[in-house]
N, C-alpha and C positions, 0 to 999 in steps of 0.2 A: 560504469556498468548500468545505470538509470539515468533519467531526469529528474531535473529539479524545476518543477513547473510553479510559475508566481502563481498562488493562490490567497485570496484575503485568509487573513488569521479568522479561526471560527467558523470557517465551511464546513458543512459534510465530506467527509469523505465513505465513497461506497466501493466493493467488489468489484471489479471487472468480470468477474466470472464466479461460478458455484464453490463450494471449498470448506475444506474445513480451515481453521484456524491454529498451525504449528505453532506460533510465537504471537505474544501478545506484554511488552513490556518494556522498559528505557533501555537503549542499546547506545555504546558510547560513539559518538559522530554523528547520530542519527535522533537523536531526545527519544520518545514516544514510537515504537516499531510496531505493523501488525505485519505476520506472513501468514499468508493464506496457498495451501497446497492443493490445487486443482484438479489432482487427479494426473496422471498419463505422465508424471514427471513433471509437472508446470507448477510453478509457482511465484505469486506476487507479492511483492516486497512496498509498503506503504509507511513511510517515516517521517520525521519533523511533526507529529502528531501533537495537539494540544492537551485532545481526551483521549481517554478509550473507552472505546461501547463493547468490547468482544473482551471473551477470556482464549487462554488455549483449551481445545477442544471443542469451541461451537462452531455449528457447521452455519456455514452464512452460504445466502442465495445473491448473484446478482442485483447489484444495486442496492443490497446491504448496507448500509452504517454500518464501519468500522470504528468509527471516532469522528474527532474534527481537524481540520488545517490546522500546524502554528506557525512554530516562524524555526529557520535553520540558523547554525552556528552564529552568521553573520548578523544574525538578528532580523532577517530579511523575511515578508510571509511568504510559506512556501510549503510544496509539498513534497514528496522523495517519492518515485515512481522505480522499481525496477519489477523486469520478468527474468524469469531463468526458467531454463529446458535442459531437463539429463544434468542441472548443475553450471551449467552455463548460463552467462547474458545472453541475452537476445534485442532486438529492437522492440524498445515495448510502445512505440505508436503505432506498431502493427494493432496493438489491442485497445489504443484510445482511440480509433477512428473508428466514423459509423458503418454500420456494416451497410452492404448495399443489397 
């Protein structure tokens, strides 16, 4: 339903977009989860988290700190990317490329 993009352990990770914060806490599969709900039914799912900077219900802007990179199941660093629309996956490199 996401990717799992190699990211060093201890990165930032930030928002792709404005949002408040539904979910902020250890999800099993996933370590460290932030969901942030963007409004219009969209929302981004960010896992394998080392820290957490956000609780549920703060509203985060673009480019946010939610936490940092850790490493997934495998032990690997990494980050967990997914989007959903209406509930659904979507392709979420529509929203990591830059806009033109």
């Amino acid at each position: 339903n996401g990717v799992d993009l190699s990211v060093a352990e201890g990165r930032p990770v930030a928002a792709v977009h404005d949002g408040v914060v539904t979910f902020a806490a250890a999800l099993t599969g996933f370590g460290n989860v932030v969901i942030v709900d963007h409004g219009e039914r969209a929302q981004s799912l960010y896992g394998h988290l080392s820290t957490l900077d956000v609780n549920k219900g703060d509203r985060v802007t673009a480019g946010a700190q939610l936490g940092s990179s850790g490493r997934n199941l495998a032990g690997n660093p990494s980050l967990y990317f997914e989007l959903r629309i209406d509930g659904q996956p979507v392709d979420p490199l529509q929203w990591l490329r830059p806009q033109q």
